[in-house]
Biopython code that builds the backbone (N, CA, C, O; Angstrom):
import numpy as np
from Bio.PDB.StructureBuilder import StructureBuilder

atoms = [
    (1, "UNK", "N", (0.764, -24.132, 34.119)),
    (1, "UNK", "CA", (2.189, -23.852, 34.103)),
    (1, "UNK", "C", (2.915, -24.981, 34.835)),
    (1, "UNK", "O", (2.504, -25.557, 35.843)),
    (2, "UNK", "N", (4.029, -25.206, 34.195)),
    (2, "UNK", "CA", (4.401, -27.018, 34.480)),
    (2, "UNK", "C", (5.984, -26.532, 35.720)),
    (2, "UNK", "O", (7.030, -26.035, 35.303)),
    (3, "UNK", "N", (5.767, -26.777, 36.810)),
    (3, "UNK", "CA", (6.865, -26.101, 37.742)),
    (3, "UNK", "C", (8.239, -27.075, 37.248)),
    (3, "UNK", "O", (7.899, -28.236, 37.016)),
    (4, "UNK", "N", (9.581, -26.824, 37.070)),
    (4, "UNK", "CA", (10.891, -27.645, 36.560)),
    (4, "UNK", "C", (11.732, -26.606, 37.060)),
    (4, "UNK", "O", (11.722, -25.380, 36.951)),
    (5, "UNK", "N", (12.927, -27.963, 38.009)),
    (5, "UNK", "CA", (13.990, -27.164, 38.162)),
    (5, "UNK", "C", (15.534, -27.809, 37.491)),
    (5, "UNK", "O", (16.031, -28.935, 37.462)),
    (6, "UNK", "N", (15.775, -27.047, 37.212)),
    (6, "UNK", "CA", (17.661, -27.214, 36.654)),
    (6, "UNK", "C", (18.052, -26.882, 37.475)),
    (6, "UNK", "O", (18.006, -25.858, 38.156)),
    (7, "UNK", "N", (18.776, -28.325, 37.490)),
    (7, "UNK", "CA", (20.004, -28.710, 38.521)),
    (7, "UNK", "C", (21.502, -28.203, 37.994)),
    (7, "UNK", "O", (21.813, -29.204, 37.349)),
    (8, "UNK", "N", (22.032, -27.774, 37.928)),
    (8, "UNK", "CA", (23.408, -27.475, 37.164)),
    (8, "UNK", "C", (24.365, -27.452, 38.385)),
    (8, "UNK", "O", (24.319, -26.911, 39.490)),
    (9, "UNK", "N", (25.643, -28.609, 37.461)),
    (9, "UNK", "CA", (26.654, -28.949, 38.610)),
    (9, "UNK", "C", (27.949, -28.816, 37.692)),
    (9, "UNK", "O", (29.102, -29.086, 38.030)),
    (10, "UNK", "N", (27.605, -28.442, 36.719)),
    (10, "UNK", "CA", (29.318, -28.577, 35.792)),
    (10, "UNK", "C", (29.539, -26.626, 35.623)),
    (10, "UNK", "O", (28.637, -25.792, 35.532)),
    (11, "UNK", "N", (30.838, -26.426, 35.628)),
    (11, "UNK", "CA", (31.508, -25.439, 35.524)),
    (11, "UNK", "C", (31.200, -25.162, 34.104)),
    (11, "UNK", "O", (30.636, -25.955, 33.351)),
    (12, "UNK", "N", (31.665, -23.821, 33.757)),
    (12, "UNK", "CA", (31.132, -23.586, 32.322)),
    (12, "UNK", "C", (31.702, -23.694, 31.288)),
    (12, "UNK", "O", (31.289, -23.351, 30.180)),
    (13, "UNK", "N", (33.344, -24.494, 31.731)),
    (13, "UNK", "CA", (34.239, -24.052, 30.074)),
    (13, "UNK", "C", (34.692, -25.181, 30.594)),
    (13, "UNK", "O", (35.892, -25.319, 30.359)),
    (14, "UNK", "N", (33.989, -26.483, 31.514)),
    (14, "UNK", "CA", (34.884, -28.383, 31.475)),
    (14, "UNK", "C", (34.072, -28.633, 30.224)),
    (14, "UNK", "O", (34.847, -29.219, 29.468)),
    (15, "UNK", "N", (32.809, -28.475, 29.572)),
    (15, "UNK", "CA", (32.471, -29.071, 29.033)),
    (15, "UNK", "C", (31.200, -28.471, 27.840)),
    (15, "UNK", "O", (31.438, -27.272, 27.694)),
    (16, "UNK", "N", (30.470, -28.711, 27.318)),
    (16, "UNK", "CA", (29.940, -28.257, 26.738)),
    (16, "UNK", "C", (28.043, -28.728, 27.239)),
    (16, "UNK", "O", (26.992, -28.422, 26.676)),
    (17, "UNK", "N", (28.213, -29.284, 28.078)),
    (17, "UNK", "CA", (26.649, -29.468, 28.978)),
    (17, "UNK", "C", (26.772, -27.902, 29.728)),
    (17, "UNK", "O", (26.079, -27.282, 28.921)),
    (18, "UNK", "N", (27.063, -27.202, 30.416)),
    (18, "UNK", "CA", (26.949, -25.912, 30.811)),
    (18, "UNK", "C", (26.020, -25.129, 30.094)),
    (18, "UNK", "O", (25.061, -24.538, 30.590)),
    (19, "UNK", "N", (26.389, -25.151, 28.744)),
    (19, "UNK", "CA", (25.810, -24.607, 27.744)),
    (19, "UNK", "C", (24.983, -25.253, 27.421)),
    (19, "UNK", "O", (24.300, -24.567, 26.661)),
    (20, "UNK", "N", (24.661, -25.998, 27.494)),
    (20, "UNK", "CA", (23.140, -26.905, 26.568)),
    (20, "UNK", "C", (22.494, -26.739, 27.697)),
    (20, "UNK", "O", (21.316, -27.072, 27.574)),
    (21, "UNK", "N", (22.783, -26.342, 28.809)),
    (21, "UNK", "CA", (22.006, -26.358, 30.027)),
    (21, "UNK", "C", (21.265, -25.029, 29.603)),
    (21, "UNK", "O", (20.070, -24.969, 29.312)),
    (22, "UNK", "N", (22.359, -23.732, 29.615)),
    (22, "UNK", "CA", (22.041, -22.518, 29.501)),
    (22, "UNK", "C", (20.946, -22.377, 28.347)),
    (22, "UNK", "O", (20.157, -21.435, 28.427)),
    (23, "UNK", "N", (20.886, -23.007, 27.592)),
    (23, "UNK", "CA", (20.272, -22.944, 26.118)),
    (23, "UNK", "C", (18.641, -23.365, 26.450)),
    (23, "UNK", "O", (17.611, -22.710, 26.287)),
    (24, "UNK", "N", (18.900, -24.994, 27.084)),
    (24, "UNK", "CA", (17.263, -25.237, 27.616)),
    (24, "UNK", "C", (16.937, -24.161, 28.242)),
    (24, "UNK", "O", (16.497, -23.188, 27.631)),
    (25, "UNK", "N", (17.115, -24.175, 29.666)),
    (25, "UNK", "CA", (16.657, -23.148, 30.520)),
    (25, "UNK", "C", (15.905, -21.882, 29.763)),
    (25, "UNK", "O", (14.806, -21.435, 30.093)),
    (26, "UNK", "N", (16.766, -21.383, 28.634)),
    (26, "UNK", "CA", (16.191, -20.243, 27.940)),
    (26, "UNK", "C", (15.080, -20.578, 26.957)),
    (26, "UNK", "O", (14.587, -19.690, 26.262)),
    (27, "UNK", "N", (14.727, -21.687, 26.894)),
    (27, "UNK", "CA", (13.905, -22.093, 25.878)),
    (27, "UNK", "C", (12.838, -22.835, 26.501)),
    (27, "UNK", "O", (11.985, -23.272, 25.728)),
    (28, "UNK", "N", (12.666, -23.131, 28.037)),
    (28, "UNK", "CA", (11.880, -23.515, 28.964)),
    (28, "UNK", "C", (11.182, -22.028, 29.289)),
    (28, "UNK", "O", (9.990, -21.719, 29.283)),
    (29, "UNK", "N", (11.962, -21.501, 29.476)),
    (29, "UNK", "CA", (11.455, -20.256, 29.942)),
    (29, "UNK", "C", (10.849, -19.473, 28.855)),
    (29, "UNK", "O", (9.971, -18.672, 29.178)),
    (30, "UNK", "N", (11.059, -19.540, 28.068)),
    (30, "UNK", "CA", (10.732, -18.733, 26.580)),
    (30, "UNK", "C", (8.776, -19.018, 26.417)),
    (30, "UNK", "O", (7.911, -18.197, 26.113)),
    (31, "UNK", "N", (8.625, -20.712, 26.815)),
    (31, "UNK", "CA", (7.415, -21.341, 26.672)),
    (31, "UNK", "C", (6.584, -21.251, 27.768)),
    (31, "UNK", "O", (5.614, -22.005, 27.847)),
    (32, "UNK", "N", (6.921, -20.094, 28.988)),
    (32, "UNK", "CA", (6.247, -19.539, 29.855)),
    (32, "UNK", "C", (6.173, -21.127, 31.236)),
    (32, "UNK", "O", (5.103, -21.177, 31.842)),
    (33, "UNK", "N", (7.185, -22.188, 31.600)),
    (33, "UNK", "CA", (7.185, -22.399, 32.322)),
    (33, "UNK", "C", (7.697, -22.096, 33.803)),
    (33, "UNK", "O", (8.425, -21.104, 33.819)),
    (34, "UNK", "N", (7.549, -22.561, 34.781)),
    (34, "UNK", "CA", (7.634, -21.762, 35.946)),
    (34, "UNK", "C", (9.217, -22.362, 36.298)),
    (34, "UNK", "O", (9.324, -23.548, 36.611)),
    (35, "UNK", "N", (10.217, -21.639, 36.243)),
    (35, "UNK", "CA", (11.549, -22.666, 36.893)),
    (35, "UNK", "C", (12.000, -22.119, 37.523)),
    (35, "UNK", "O", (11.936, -20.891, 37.573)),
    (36, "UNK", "N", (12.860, -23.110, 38.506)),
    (36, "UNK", "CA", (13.955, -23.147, 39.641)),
    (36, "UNK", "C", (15.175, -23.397, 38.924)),
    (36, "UNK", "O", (15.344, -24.383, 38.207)),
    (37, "UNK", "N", (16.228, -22.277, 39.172)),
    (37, "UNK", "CA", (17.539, -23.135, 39.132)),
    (37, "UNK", "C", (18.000, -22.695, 40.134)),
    (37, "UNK", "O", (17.894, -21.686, 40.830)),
    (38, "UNK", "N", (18.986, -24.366, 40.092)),
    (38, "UNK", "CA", (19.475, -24.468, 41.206)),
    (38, "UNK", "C", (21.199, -24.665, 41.082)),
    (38, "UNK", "O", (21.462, -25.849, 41.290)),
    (39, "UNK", "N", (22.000, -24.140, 40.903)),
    (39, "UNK", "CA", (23.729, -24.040, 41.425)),
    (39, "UNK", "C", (24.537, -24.794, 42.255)),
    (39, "UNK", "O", (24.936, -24.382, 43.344)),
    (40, "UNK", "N", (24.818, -25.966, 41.756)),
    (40, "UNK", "CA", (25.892, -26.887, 43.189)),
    (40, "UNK", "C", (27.524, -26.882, 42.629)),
    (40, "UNK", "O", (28.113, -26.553, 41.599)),
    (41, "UNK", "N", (27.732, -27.227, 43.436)),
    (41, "UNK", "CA", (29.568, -27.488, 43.092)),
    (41, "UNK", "C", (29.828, -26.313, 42.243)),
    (41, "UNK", "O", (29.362, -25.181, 42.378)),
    (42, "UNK", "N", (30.516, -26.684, 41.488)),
    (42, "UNK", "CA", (31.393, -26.048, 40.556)),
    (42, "UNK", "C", (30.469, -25.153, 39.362)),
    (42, "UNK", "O", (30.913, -24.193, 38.732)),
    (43, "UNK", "N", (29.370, -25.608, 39.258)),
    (43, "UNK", "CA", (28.422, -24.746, 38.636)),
    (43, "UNK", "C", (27.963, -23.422, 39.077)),
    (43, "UNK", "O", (27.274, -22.664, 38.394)),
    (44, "UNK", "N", (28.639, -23.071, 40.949)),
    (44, "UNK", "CA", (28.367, -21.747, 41.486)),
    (44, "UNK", "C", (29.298, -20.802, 40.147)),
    (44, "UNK", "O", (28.928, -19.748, 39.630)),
    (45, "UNK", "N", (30.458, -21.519, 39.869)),
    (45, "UNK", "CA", (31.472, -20.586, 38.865)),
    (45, "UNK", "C", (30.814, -19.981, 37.578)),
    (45, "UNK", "O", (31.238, -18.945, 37.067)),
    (46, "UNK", "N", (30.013, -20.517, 37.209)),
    (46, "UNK", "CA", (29.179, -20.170, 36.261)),
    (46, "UNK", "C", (28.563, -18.712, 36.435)),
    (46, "UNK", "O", (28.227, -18.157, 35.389)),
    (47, "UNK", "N", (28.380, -18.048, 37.590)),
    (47, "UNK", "CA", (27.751, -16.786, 37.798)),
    (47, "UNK", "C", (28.846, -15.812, 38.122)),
    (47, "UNK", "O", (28.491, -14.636, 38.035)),
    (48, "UNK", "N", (30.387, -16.069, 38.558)),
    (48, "UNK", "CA", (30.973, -14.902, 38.542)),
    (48, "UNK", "C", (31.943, -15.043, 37.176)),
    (48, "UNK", "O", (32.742, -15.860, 36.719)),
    (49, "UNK", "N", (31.331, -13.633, 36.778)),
    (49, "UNK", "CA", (31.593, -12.856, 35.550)),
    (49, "UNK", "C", (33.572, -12.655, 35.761)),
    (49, "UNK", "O", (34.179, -11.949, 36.566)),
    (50, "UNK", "N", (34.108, -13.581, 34.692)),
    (50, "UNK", "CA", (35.377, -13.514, 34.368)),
    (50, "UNK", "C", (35.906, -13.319, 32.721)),
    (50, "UNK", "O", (35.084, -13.101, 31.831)),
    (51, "UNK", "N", (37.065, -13.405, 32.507)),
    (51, "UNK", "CA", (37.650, -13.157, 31.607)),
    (51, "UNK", "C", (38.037, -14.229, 30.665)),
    (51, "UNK", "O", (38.997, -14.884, 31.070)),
    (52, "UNK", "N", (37.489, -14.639, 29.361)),
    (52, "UNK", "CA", (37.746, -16.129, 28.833)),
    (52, "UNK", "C", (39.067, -15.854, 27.805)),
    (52, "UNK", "O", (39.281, -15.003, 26.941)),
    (53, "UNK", "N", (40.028, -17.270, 28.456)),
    (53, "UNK", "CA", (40.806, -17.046, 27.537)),
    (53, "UNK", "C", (40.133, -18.066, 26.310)),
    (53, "UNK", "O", (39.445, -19.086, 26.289)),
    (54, "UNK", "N", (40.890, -16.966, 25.117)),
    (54, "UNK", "CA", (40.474, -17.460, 23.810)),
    (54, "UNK", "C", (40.922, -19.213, 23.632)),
    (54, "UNK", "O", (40.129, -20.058, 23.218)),
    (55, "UNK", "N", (41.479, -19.325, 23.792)),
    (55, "UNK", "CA", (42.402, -20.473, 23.802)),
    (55, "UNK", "C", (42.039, -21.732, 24.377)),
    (55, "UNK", "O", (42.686, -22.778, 24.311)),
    (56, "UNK", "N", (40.623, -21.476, 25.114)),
    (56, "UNK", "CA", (39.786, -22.707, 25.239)),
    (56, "UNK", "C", (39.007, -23.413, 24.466)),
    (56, "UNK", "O", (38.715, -24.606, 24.541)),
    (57, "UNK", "N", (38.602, -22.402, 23.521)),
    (57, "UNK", "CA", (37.983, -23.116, 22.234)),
    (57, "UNK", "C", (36.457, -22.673, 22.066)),
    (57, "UNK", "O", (35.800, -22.880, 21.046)),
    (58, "UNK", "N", (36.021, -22.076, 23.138)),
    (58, "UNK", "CA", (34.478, -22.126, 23.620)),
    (58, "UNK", "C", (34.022, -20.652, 23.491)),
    (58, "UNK", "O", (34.754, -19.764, 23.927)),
    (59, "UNK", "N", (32.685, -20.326, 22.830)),
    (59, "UNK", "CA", (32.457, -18.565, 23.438)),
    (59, "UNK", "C", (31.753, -18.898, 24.690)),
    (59, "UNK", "O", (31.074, -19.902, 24.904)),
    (60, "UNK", "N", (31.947, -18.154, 25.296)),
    (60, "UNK", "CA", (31.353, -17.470, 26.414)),
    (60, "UNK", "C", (29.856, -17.131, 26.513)),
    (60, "UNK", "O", (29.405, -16.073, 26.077)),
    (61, "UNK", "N", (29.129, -18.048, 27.089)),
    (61, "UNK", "CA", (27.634, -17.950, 27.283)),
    (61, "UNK", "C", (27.215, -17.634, 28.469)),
    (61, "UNK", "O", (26.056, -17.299, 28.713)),
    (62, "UNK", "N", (28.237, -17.727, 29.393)),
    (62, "UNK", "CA", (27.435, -16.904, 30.558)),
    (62, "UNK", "C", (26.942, -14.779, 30.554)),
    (62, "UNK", "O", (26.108, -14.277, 31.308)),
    (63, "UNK", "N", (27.651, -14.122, 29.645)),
    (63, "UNK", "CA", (26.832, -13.033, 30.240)),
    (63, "UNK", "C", (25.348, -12.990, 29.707)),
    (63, "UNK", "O", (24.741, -11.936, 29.893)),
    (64, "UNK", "N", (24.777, -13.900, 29.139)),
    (64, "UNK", "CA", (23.825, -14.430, 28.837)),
    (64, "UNK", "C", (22.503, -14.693, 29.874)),
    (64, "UNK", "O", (21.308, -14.862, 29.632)),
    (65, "UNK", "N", (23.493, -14.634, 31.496)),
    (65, "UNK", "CA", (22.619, -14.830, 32.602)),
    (65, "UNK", "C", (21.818, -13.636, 32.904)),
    (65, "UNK", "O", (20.965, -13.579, 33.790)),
    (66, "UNK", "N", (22.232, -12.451, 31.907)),
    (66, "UNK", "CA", (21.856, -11.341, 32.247)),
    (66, "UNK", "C", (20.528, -11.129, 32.118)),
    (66, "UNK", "O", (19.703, -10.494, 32.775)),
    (67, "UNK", "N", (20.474, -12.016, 30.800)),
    (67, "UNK", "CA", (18.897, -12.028, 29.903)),
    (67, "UNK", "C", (17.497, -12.665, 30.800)),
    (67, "UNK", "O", (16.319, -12.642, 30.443)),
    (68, "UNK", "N", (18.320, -13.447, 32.573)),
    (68, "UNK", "CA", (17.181, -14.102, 32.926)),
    (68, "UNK", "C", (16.118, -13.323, 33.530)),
    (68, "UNK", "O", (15.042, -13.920, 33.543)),
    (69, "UNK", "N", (16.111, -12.103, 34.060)),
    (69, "UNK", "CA", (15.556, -11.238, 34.434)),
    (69, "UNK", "C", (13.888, -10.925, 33.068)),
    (69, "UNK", "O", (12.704, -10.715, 33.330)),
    (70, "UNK", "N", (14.497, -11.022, 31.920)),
    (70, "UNK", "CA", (13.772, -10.681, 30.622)),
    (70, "UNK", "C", (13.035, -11.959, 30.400)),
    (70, "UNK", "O", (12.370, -12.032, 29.367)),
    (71, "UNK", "N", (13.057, -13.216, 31.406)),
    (71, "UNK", "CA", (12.384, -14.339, 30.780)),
    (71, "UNK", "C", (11.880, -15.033, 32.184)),
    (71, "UNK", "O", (11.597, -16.186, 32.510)),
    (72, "UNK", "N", (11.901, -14.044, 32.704)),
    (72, "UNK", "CA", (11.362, -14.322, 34.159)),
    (72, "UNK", "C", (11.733, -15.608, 35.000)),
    (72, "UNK", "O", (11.268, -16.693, 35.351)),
    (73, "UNK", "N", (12.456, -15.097, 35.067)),
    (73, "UNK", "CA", (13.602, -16.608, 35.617)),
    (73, "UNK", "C", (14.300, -15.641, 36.824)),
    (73, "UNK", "O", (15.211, -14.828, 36.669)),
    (74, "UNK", "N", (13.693, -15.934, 37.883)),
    (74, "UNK", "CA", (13.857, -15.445, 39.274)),
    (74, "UNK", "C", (14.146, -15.934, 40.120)),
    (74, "UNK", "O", (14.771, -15.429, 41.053)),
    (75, "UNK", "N", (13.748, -17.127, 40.024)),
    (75, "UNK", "CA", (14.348, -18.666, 40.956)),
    (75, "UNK", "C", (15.938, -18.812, 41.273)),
    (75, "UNK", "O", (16.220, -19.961, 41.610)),
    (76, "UNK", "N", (16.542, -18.320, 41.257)),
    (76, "UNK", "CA", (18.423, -18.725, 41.233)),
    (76, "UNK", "C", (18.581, -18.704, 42.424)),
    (76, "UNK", "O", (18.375, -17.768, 43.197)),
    (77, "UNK", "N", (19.031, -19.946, 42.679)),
    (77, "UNK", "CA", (19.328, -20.800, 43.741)),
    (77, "UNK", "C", (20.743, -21.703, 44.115)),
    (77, "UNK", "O", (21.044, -22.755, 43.550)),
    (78, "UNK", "N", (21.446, -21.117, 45.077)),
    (78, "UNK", "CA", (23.089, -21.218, 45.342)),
    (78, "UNK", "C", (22.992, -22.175, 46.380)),
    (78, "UNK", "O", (22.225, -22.138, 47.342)),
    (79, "UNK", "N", (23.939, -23.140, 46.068)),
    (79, "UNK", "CA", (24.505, -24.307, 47.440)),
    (79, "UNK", "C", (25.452, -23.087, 48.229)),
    (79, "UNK", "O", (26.384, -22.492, 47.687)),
    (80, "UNK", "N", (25.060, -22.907, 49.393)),
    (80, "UNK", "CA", (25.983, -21.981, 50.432)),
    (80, "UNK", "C", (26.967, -22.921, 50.447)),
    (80, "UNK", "O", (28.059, -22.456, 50.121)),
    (81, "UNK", "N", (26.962, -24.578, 50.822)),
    (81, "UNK", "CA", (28.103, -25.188, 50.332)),
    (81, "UNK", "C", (29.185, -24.853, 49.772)),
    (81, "UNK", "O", (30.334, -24.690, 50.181)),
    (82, "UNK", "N", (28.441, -24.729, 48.296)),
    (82, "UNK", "CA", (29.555, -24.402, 47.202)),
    (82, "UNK", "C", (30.263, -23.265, 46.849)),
    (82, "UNK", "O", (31.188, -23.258, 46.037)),
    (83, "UNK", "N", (29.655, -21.890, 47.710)),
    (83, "UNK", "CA", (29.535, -20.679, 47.518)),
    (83, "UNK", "C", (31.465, -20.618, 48.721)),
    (83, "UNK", "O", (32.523, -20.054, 48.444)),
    (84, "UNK", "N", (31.065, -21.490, 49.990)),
    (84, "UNK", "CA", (31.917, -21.477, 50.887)),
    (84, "UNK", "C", (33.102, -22.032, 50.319)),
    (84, "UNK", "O", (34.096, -21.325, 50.486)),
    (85, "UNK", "N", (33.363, -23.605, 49.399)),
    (85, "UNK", "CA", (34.289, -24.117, 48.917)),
    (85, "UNK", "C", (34.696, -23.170, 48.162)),
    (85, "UNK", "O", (35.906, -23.005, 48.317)),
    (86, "UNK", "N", (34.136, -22.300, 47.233)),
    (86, "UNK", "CA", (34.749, -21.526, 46.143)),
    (86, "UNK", "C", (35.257, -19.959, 46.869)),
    (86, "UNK", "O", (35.793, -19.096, 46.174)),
    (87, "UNK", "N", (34.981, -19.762, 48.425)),
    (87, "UNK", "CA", (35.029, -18.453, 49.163)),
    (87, "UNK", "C", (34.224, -17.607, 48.018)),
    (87, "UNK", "O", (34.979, -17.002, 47.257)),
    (88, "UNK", "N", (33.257, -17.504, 47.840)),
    (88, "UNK", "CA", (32.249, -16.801, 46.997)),
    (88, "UNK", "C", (31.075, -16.202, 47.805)),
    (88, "UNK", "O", (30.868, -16.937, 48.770)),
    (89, "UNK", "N", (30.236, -15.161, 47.782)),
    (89, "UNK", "CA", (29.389, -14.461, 48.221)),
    (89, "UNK", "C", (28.312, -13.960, 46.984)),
    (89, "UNK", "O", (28.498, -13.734, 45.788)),
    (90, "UNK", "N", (27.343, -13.909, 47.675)),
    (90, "UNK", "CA", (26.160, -13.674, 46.900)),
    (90, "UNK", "C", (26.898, -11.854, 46.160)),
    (90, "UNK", "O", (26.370, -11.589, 45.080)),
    (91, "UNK", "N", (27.402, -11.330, 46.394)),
    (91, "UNK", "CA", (28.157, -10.064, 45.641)),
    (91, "UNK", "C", (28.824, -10.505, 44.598)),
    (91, "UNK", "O", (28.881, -9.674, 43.691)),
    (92, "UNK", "N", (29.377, -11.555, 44.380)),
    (92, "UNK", "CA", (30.105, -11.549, 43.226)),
    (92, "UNK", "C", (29.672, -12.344, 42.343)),
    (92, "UNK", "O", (30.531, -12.926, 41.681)),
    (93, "UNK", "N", (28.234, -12.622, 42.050)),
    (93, "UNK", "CA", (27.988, -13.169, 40.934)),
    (93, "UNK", "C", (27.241, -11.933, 40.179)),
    (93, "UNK", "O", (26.886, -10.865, 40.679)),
    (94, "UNK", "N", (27.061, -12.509, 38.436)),
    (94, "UNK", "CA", (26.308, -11.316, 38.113)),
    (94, "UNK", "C", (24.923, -11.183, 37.701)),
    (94, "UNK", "O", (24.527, -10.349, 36.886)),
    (95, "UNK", "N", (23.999, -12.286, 38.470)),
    (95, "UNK", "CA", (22.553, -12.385, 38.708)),
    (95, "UNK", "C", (22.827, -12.153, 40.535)),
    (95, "UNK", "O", (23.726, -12.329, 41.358)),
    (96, "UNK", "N", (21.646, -11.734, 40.489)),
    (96, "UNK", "CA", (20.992, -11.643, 41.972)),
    (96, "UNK", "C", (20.479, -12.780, 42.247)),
    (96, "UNK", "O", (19.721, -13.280, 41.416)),
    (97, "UNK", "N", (20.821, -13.609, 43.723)),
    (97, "UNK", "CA", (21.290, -15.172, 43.836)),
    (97, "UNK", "C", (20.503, -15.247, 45.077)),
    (97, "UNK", "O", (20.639, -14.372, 45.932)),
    (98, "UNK", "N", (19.655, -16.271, 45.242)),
    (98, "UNK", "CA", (19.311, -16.678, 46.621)),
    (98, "UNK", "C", (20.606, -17.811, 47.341)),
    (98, "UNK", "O", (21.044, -18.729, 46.648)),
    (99, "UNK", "N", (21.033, -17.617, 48.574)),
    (99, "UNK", "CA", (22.097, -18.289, 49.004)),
    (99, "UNK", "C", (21.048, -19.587, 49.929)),
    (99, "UNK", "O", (20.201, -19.201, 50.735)),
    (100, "UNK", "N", (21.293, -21.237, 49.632)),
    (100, "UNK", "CA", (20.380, -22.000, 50.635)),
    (100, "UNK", "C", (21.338, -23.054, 51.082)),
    (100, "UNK", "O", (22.174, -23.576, 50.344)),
    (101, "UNK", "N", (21.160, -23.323, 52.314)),
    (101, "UNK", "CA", (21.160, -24.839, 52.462)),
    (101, "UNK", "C", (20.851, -26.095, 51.852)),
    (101, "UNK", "O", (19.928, -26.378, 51.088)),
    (102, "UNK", "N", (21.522, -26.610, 52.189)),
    (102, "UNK", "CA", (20.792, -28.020, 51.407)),
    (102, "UNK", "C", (19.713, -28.457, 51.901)),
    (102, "UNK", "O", (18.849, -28.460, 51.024)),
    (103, "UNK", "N", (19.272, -28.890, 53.031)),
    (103, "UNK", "CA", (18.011, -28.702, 52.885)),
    (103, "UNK", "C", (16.916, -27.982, 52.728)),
    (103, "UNK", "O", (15.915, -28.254, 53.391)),
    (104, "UNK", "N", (16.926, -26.940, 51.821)),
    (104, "UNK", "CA", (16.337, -25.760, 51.660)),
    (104, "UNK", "C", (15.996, -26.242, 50.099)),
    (104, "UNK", "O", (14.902, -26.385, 49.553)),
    (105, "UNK", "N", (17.170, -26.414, 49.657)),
    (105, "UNK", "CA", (17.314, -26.822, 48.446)),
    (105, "UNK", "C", (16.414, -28.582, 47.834)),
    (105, "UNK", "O", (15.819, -29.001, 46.841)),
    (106, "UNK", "N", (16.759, -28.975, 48.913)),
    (106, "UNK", "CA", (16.266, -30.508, 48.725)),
    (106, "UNK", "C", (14.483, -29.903, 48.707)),
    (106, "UNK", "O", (13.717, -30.329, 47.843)),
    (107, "UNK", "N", (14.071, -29.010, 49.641)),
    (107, "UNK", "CA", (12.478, -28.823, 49.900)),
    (107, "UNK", "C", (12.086, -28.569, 48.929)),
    (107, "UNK", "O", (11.094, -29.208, 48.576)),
    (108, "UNK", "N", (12.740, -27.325, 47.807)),
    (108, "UNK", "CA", (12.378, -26.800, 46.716)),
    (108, "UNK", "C", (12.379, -27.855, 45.980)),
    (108, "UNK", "O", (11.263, -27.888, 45.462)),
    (109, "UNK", "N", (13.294, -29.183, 45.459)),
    (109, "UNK", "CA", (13.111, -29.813, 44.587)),
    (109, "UNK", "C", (11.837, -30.556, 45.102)),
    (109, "UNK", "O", (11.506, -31.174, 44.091)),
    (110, "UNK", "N", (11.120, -30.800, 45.860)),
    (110, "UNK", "CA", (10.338, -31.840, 46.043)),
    (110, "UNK", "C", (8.788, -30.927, 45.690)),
    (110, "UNK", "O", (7.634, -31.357, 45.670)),
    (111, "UNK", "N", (9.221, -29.782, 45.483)),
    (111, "UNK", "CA", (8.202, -29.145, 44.816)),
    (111, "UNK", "C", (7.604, -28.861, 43.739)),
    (111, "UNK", "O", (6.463, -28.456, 43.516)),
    (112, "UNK", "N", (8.695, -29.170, 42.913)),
    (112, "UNK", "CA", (9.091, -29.226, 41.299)),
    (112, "UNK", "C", (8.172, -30.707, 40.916)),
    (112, "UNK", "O", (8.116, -31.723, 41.610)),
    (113, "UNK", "N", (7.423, -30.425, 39.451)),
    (113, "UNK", "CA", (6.662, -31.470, 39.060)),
    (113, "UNK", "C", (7.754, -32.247, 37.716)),
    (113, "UNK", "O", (7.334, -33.192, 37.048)),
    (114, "UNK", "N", (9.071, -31.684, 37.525)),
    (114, "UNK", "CA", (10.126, -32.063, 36.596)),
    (114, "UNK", "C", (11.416, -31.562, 37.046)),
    (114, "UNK", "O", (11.676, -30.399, 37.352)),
    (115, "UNK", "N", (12.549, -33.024, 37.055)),
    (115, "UNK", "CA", (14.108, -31.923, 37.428)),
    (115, "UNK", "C", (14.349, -32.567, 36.149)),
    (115, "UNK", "O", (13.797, -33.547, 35.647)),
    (116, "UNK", "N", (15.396, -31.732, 35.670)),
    (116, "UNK", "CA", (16.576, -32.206, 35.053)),
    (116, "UNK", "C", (18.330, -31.821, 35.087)),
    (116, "UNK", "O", (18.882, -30.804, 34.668)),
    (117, "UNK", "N", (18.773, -32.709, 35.570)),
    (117, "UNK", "CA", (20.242, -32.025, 35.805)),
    (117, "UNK", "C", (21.308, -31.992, 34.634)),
    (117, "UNK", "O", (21.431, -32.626, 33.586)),
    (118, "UNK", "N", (21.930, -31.118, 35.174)),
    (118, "UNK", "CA", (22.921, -30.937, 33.747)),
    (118, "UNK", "C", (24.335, -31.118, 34.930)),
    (118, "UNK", "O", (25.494, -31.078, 34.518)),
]
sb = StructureBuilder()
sb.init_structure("model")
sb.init_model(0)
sb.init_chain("A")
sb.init_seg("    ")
for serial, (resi, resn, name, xyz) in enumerate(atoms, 1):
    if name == "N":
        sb.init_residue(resn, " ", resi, " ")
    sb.init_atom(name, np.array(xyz, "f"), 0.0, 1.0, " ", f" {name:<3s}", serial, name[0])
structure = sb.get_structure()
């Protein structure tokens, strides 16, 4: 089992990497590898569950995070950083979130035998 963590740093409706992120991840996981993700900046926004206006152009792939539980994707991993810039708490996302430091975070990547960031 090949250990890989996703890095995800983009918000979910700047761009359309959010989603190609969301898409690997599910298809890494699908092939029974072992992953970390990991949440910085603006990518913490990605886990609290909001309201899309139509008018962005984009569907909505985050309640999709729901499914990680079903693909054994347990690893979710929050910059307390980013959690603090956004005044966010491990309560308001809608996966169950480990909250770390950065160097907590830096340890885990050096554990990983593949990153890839989105």
């Amino acid at each position: 089992m090949v250990k890989i963590a996703l890095v995800l740093q983009q918000s979910a409706f700047t761009s359309a990497i959010a989603r190609e992120a969301h898409d690997m991840l599910l298809a890494l996981a699908a092939v029974e590898h072992q992953l970390t993700v990991i949440y910085l900046g603006e990518a913490v926004l990605q886990l609290v569950p909001t309201a899309v206006n139509a008018s962005l152009g984009c569907k909505d792939f985050t309640p999709g995070q729901k499914l990680f539980g079903l693909y054994d994707i347990d690893q979710l991993l929050v910059s307390r950083d980013a959690c603090q810039q956004y005044q966010l708490s491990a309560d308001d996302f809608r996966v169950p979130v480990q909250l770390c430091a950065m160097a907590e975070l830096q340890q885990q990547l050096s554990q990983q035998q593949h990153i890839l960031r989105f």
